[in-house]
TIVEX-444148 format. One record per atom (N, C-alpha, C, O): y, z, x. Coordinates in pm, whole numbers, padded with zeros to 5 digits, always signed. Example, Ala and Ser with C-alpha at 12.3 -4.5 7.8 and 13.67 -1.06 7.14 Angstrom:
! residues 2
-00569+00780+01319;-00450+00780+01230;-00330+00780+01320;-00332+00846+01424;-00225+00708+01285;-00106+00714+01367;+00003+00787+01290;+00114+00804+01341;
***
This chain:
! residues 280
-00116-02930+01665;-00070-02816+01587;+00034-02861+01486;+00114-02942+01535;+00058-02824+01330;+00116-02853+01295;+00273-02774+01263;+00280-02652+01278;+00323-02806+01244;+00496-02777+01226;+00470-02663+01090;+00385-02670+01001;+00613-02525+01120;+00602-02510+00982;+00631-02581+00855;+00591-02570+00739;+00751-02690+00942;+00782-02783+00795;+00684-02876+00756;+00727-02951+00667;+00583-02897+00784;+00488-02977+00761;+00390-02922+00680;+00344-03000+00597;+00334-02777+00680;+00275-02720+00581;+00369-02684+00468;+00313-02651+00363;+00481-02684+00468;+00563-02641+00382;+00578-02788+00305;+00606-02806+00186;+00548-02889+00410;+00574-03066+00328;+00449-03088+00220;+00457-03145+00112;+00332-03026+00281;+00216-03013+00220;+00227-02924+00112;+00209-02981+00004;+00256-02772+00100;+00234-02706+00019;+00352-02751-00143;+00339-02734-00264;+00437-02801-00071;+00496-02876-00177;+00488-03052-00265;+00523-03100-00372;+00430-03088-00162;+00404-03203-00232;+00265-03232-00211;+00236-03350-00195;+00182-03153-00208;+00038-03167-00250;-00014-03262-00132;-00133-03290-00140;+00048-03310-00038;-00015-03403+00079;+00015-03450+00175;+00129-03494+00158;-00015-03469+00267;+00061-03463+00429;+00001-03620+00496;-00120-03641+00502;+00074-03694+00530;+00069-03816+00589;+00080-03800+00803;+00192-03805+00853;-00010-03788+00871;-00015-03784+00948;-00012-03937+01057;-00120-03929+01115;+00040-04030+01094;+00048-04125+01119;-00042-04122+01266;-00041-04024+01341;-00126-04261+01296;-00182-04298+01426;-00290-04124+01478;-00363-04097+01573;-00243-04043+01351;-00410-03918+01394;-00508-03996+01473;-00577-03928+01550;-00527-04103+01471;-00685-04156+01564;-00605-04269+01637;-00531-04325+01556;-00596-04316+01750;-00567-04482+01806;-00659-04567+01788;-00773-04562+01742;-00577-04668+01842;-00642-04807+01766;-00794-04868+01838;-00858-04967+01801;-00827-04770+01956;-00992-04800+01994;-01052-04725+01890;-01105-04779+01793;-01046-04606+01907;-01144-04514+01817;-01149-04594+01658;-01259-04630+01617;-01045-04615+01588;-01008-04683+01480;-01131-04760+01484;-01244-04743+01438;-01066-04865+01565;-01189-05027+01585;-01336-04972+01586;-01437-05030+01546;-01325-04842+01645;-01497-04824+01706;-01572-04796+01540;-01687-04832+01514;-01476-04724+01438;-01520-04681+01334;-01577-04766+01231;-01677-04751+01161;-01460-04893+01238;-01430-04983+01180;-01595-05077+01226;-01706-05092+01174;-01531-05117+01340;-01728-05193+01395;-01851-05132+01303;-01933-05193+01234;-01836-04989+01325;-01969-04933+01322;-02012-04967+01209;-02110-05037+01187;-01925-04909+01118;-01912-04855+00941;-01960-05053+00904;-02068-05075+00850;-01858-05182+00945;-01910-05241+00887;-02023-05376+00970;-02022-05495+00942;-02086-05327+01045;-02200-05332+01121;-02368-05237+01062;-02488-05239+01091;-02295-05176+00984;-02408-05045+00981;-02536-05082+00819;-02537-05049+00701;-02586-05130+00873;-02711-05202+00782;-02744-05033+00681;-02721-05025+00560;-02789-04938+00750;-02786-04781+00648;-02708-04780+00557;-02741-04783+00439;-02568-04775+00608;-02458-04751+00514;-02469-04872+00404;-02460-04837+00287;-02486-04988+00429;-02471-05068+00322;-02555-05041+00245;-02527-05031+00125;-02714-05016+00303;-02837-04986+00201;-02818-04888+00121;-02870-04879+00010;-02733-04796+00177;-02671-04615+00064;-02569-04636-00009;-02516-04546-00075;-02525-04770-00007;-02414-04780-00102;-02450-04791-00207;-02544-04867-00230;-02361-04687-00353;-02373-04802-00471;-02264-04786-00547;-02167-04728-00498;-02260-04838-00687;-02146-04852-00711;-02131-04779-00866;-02209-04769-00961;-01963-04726-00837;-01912-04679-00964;-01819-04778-01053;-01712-04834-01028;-01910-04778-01172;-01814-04894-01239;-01612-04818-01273;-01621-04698-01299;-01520-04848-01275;-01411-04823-01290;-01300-04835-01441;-01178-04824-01457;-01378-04855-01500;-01347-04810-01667;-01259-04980-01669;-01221-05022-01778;-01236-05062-01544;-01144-05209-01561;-01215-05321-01606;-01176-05423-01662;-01321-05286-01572;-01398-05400-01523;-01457-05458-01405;-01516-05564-01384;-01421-05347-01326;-01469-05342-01176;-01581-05252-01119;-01649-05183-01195;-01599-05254-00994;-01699-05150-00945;-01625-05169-00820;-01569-05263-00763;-01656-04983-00788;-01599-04948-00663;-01756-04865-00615;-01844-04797-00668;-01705-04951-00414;-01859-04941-00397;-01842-04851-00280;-01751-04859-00198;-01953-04750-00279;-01917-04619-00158;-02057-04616-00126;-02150-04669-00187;-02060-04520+00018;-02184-04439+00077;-02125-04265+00046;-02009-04232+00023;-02241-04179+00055;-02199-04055+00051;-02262-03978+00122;-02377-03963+00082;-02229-03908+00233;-02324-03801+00316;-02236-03632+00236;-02133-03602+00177;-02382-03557+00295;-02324-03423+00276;-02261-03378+00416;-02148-03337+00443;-02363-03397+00486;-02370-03297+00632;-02339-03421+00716;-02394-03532+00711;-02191-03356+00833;-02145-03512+00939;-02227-03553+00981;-02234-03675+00969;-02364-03470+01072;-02453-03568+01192;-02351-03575+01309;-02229-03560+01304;-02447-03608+01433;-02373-03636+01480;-02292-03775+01544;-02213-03790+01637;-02347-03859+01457;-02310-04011+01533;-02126-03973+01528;-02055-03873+01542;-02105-04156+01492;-01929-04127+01514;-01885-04097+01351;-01766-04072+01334;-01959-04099+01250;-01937-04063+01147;-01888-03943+01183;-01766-03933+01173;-01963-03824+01231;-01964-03701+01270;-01858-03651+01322;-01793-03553+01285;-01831-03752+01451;-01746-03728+01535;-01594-03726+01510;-01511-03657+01569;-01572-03831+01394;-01469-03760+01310;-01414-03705+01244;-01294-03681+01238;-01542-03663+01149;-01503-03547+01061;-01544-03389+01174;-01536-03277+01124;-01569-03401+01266;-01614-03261+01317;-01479-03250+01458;-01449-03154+01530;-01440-03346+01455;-01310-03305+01541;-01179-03224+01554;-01100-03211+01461;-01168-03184+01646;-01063-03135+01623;-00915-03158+01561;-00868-03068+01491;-00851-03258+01580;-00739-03322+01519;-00739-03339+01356;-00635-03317+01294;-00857-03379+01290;-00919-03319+01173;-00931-03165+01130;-00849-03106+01059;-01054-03105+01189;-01053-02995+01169;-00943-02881+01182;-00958-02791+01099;-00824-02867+01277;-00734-02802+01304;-00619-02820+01151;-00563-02738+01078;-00624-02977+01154;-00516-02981+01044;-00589-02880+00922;-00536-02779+00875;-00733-02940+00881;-00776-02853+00770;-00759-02691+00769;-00724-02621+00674;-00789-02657+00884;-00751-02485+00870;-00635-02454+00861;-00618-02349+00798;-00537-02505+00902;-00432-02499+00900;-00369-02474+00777;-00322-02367+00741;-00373-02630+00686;-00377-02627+00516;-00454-02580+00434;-00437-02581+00312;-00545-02535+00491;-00689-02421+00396;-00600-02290+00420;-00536-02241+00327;-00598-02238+00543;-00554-02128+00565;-00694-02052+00571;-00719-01944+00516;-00771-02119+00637;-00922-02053+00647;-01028-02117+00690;-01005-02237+00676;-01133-02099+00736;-01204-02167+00811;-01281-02273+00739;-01349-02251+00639;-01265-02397+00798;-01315-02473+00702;-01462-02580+00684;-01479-02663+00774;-01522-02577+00615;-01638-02661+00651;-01705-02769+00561;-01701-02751+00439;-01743-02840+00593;-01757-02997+00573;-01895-03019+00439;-02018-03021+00432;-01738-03036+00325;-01867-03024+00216;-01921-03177+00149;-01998-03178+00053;-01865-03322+00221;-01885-03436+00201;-01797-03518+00304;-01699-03481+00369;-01857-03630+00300;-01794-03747+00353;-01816-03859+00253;-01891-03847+00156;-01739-03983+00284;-01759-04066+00233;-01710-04201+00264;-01591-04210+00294;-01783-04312+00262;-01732-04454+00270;-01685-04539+00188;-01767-04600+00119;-01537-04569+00175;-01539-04623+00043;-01468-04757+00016;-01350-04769-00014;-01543-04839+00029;-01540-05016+00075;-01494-05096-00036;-01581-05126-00118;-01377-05138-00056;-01311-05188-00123;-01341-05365-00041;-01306-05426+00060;-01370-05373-00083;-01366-05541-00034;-01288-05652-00109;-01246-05650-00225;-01277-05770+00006;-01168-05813-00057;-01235-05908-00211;-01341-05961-00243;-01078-05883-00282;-01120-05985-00425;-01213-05894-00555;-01217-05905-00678;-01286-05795-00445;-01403-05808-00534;-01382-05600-00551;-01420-05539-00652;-01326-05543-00448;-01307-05367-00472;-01247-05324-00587;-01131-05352-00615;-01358-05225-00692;-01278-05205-00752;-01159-05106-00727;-01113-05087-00615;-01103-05030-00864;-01034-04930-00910;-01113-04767-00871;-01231-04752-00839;-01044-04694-00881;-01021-04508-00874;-00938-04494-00983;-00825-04472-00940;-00940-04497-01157;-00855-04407-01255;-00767-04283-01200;-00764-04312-01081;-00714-04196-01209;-00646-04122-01234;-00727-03996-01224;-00780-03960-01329;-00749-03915-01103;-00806-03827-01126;-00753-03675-01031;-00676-03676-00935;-00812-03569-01082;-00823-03462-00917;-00955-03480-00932;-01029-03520-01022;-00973-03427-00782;-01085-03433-00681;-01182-03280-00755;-01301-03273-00787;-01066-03170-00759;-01101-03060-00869;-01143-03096-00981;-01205-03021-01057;-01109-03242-01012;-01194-03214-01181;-01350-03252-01159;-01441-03217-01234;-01362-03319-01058;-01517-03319-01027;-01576-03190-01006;-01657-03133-01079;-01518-03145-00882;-01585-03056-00772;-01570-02908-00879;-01659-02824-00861;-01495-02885-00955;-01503-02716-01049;-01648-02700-01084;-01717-02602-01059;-01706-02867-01180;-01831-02833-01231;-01943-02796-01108;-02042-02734-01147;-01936-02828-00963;-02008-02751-00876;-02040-02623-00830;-02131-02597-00752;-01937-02522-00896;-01976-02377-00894;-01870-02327-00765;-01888-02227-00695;-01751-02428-00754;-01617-02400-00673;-01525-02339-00791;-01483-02385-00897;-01515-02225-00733;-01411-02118-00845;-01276-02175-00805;-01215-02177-00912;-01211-02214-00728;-01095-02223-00649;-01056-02347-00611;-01139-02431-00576;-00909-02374-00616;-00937-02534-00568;-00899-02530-00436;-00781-02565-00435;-00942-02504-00310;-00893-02439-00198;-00998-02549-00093;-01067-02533+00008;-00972-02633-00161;-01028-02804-00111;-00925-02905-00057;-00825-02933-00123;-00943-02943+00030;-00865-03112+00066;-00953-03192+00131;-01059-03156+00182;-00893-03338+00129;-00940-03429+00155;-00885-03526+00266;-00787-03593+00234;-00931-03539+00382;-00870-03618+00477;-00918-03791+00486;-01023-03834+00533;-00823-03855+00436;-00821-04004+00410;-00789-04068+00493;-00672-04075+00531;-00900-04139+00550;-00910-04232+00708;-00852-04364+00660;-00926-04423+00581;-00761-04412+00682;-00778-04558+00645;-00812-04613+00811;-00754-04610+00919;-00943-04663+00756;-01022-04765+00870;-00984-04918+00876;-01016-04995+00967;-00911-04950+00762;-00831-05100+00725;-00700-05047+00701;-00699-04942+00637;-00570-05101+00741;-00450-05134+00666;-00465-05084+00493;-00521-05154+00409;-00425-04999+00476;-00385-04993+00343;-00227-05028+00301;-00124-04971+00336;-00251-05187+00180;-00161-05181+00120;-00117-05187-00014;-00214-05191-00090;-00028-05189-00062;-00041-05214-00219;-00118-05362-00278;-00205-05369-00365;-00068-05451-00215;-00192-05593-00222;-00333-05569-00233;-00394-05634-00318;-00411-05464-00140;-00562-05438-00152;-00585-05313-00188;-00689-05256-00155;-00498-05258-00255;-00571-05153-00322;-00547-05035-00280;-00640-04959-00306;-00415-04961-00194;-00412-04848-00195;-00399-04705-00234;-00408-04693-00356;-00381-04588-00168;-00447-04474-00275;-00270-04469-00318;-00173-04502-00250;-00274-04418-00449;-00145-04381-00507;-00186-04235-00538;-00299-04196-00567;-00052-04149-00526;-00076-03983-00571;+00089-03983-00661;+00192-04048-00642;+00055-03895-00745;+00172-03791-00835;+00230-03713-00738;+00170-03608-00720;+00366-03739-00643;+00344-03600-00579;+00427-03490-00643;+00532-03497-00706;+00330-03356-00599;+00364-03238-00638;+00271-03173-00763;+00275-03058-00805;+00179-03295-00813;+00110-03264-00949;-00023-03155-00918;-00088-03091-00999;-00033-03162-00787;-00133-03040-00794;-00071-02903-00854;-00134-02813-00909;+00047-02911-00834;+00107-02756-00944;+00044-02772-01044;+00034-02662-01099;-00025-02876-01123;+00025-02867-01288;-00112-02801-01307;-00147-02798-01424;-00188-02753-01228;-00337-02689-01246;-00445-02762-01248;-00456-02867-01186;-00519-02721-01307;-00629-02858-01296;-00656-02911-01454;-00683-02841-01552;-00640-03050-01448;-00645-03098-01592;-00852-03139-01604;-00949-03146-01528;-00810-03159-01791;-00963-03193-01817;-00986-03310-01782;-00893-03391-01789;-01088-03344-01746;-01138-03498-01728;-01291-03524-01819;-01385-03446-01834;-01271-03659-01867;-01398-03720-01925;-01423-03832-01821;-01346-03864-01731;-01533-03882-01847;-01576-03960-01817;-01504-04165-01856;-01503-04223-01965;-01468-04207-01749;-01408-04355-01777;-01511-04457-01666;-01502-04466-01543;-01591-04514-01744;-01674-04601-01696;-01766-04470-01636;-01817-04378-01698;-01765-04499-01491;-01858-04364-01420;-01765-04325-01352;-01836-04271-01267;-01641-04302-01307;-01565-04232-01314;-01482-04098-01390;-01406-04100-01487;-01521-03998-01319;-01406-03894-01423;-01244-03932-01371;-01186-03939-01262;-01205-03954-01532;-01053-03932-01518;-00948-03853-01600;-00955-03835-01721;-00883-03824-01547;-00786-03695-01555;-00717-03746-01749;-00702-03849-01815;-00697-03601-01765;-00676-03660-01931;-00524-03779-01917;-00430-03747-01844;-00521-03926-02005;-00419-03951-02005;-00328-03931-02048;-00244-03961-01963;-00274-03891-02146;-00150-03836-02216;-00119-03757-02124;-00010-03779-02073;-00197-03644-02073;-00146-03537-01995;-00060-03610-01887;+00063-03614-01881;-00191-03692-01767;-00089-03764-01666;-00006-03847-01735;+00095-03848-01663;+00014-03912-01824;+00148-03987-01863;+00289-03918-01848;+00395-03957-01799;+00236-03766-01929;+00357-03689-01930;+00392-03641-01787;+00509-03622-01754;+00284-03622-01699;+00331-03584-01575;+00420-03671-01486;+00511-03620-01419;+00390-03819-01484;+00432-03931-01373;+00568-03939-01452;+00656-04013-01408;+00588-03874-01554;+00747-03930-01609;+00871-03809-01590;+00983-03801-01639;+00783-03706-01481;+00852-03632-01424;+00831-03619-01282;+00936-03567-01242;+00773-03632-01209;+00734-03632-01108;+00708-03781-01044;+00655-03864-01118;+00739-03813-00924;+00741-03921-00820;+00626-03972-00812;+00539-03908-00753;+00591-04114-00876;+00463-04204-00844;+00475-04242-00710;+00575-04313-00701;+00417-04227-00594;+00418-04312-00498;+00302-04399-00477;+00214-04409-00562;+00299-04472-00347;+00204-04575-00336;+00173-04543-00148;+00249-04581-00058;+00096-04498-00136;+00040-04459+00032;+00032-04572+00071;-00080-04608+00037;+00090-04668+00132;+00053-04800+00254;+00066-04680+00375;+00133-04584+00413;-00075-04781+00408;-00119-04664+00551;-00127-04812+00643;-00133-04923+00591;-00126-04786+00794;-00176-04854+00900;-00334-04729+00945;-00352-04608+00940;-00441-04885+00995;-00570-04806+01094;-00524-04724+01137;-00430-04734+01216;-00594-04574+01087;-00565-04496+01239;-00469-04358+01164;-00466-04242+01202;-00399-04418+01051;-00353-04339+00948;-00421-04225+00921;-00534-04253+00881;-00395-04074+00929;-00463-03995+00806;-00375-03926+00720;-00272-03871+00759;-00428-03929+00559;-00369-03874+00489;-00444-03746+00432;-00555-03764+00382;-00373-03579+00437;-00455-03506+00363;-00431-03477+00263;-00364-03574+00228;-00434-03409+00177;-00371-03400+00004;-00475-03304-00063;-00582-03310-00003;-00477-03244-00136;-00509-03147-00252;-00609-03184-00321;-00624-03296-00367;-00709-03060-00336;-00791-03114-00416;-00765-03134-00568;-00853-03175-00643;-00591-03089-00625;-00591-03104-00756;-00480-03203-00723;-00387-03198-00804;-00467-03286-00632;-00347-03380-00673;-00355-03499-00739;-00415-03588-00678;-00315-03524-00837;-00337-03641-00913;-00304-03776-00806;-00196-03800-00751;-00444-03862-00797;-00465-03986-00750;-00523-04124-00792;-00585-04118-00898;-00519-04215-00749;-00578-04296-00796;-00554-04399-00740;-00450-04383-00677;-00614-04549-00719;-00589-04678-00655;-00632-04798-00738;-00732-04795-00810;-00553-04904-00727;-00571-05047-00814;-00700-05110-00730;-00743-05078-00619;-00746-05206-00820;-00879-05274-00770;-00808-05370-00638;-00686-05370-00617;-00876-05424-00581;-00834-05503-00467;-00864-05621-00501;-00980-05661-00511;-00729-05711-00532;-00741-05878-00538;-00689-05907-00451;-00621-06001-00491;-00665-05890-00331;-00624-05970-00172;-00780-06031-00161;-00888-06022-00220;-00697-06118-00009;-00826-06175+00052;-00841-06059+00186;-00910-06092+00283;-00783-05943+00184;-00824-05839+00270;-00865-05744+00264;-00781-05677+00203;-00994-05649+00303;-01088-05551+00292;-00973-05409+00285;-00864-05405+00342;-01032-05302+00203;-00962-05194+00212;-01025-05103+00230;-01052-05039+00128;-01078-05053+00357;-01216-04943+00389;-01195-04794+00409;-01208-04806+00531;-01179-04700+00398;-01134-04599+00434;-01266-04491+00441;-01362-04517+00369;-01271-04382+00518;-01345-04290+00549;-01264-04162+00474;-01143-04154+00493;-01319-04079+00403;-01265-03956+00340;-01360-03857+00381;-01478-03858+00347;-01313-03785+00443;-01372-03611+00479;-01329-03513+00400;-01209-03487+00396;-01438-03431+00309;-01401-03321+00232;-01417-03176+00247;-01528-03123+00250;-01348-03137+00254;-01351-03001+00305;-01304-02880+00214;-01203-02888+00145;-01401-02747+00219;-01375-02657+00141;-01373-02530+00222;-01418-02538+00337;-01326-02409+00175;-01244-02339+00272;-01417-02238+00239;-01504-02254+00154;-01403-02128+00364;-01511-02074+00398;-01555-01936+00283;-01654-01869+00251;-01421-01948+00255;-01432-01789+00136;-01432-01900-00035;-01420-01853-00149;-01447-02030-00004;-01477-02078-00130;-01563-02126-00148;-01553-02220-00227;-01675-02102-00102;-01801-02159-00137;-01874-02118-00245;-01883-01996-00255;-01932-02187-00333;-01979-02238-00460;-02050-02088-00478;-02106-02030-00385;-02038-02040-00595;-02114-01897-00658;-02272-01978-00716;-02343-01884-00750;-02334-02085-00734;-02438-02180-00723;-02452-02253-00644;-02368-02288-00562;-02602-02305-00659;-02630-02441-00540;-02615-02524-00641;-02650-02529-00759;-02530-02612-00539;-02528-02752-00607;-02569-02850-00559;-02672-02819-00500;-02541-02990-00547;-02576-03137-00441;-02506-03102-00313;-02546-03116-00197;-02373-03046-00367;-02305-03028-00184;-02322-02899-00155;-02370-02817-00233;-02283-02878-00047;-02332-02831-00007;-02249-02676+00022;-02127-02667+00031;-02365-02537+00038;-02286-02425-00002;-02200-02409+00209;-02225-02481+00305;-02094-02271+00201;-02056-02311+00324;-02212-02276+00449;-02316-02210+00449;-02145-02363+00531;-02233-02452+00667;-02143-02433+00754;-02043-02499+00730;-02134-02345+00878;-02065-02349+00998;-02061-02505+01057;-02160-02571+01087;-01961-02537+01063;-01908-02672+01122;-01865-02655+01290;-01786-02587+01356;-01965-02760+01315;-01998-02761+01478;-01841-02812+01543;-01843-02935+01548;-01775-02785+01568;-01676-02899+01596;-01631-02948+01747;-01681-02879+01835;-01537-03064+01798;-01656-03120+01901;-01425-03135+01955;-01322-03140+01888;-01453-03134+02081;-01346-03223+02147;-01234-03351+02072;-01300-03426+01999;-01130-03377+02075;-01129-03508+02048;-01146-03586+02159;-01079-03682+02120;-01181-03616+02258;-01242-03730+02401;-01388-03734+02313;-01359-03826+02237;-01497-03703+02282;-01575-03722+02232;-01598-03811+02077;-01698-03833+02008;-01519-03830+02068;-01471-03945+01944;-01540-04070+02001;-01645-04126+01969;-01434-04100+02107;-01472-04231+02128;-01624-04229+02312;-01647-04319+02392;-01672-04119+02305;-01772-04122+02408;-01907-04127+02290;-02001-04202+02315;-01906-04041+02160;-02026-04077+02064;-01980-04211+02015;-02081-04278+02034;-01925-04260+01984;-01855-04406+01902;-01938-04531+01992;-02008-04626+01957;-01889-04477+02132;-01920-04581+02232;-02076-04593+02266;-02136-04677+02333;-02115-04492+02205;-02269-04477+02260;-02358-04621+02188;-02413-04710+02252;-02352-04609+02053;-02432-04746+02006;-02456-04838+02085;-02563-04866+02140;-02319-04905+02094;-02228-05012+02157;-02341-05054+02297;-02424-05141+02321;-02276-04919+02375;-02361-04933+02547;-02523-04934+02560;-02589-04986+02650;-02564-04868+02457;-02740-04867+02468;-02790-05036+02455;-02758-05121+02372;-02849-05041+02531;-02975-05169+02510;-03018-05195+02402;-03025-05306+02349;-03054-05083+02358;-03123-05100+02191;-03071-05073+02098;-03120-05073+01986;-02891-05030+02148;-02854-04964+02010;-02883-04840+01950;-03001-04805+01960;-02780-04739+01871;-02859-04613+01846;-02812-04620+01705;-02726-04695+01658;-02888-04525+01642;-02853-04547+01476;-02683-04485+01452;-02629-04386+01499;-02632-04586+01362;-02470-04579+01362;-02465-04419+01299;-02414-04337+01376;-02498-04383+01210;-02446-04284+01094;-02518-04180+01156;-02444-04084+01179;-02642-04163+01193;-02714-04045+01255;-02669-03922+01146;-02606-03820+01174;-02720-03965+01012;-02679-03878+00914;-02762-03925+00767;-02803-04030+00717;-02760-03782+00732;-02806-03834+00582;-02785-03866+00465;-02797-03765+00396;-02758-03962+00400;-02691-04017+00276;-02745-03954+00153;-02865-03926+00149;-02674-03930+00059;-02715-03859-00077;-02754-03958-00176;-02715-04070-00211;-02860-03862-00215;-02892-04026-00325;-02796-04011-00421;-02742-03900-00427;-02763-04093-00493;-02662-04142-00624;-02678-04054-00731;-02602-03980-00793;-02834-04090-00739;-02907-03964-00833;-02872-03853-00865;-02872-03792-00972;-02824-03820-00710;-02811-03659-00709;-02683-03655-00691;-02657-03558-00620;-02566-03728-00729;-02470-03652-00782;-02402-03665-00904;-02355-03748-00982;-02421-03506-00878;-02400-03483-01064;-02243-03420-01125;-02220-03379-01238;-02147-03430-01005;-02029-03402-01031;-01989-03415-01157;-01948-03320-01224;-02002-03570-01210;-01911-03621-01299;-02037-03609-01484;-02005-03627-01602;-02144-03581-01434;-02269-03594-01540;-02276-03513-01651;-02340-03546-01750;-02200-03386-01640;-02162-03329-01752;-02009-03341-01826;-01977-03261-01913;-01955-03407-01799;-01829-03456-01838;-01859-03532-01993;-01969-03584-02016;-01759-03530-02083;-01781-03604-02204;-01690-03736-02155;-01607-03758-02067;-01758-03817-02270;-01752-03957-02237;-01583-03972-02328;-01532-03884-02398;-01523-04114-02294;-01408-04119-02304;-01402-04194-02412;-01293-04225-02460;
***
C-alpha cells in the first residue's frame, strides 16, 4: 500500500521510485528468461535513435500468462497503478527493451503521451512501470526524467530517426527550470512516472547490458474513443505476488521446458504510434 506522501511524491514530481518492488530471485528468474528467450529475440527490432544508434525492443499488447505476465499482472504492480491512476487499471503494453552492451542505443527526449494521444487516448491518465532487470547506470544508459515536467502539458513531437521526440527548444526551455535527473536503479528496482513526463536515456557504451521490462498502463475510464494497435480497456486478470516466482519457475522445472513469454508480440508493422508524426 502506498503512503499518502508517496502519491503526493508522485503527483508532484511526475514519478515514484519504488526500490527492491521484486527480490533478487524473481529479478534473476526474469532476467534468465527474457535473455534465454529465443521468441523475444526473434520479435525484436529496432528503432534507429536520431544518434546514430538503434535501440532494440520486443512489444506485447496482452501479459499472457508466462512470467512476462506474472509481472505485469501482479499485485505489487497493479496496486501501485490504481493507486496513481486513481482507477482501475489495465494493461495496454509491455515491453522489452535491451540495451546491450557497447552497442544499445539512445531514447531522445520524449512523453510517452506524445505517442499514445495519436491512439484515440483523450487523457493522459497513463503510467509506466520501469523494471530494471539489469543495474541501471549512468555508464549503460539509464532512463533520465525532467522532474515535474509532466505539468507543462503535453508537448508536440516529430519524428527523430524513428523515434518521436518532444519539441526541442520547448524541452530546452523546460530542463533550465526544472531538475534533470539521472535514475541509477539496482535489479529489482521499479520506477513509475507519467505518461507526460519528459524522458529519455543515452546510448550504452559500457561493457554492461541495460535490460529493463516496462508495463503500460491506462486507467479504465480512459480507454481510446477508436481502435487502435493497443489495445481498447481489457479486464486485467491479476494474480498473487507468490505466483511470480511459482510461473517464473515453471520453465526452469519442466523436462521440456515451457514457452518463456506465453504471449503475443506485435508486429513492428503495426505500430503506428509515431507514423503520423512529421519528420524532424
Amino acid at each position: 500500500m502506498l503512503t499518502a506522501g508517496q502519491i503526493r511524491q508522485y503527483d508532484t514530481s511526475g514519478f515514484l521510485l519504488i526500490k527492491n518492488l521484486f527480490d533478487q530471485e524473481e529479478i534473476e528468474l526474469l532476467q534468465r528468461t527474457a535473455k534465454e528467450d529465443k521468441e523475444l529475440d526473434q520479435h525484436s527490432f529496432g528503432r534507429e535513435d536520431g544518434e546514430g544508434g538503434t535501440v532494440r525492443l520486443s512489444l506485447w499488447n496482452h501479459p499472457g500468462h508466462g512470467i512476462y505476465g506474472a509481472f505485469a499482472r501482479c499485485n505489487r504492480i497493479t496496486a501501485v497503478a490504481e493507486a496513481l491512476l486513481r482507477d482501475e487499471p489495465y494493461h495496454y503494453h509491455s515491453k522489452m527493451i535491451m540495451k546491450d552492451a557497447q552497442i544499445g542505443g539512445a531514447w531522445t527526449w520524449h512523453q510517452d503521451y506524445g505517442y499514445w494521444y495519436r491512439n484515440g487516448v483523450l487523457k493522459p491518465d497513463l503510467l509506466s512501470a520501469f523494471i530494471a532487470v539489469d543495474p541501471c547506470t549512468q555508464e549503460n544508459g539509464c532512463l533520465q526524467v525532467i522532474e515535474g515536467s509532466h505539468h507543462c502539458g503535453r508537448i508536440e513531437h516529430v519524428l527523430t530517426g524513428d523515434q518521436a521526440g518532444a519539441d526541442t527548444e520547448r524541452v530546452q526551455a523546460i530542463v533550465q527550470r526544472m531538475p534533470h535527473l539521472h535514475m541509477e536503479m539496482n535489479s529489482g528496482d521499479v520506477l513509475f512516472f507519467h505518461a507526460n513526463l519528459l524522458h529519455r536515456s543515452d546510448q550504452n557504451r559500457s561493457n554492461l547490458p541495460r535490460w529493463s521490462m516496462i508495463c503500460c498502463y491506462n486507467a479504465k475510464e480512459n480507454t481510446p474513443y477508436f481502435e487502435s494497435h493497443h489495445p481498447s480497456y481489457t479486464p486485467l486478470q491479476k494474480i498473487d505476488d507468490s505466483q511470480v516466482k511459482i510461473i517464473g519457475k515453471q520453465r526452469f522445472d519442466s523436462p521440456t521446458g515451457q514457452p518463456a513469454s506465453n504471449t503475443s508480440f506485435l508486429d513492428p508493422s503495426r505500430d503506428n504510434s509515431a507514423k503520423t508524426l512529421p519528420e524532424s
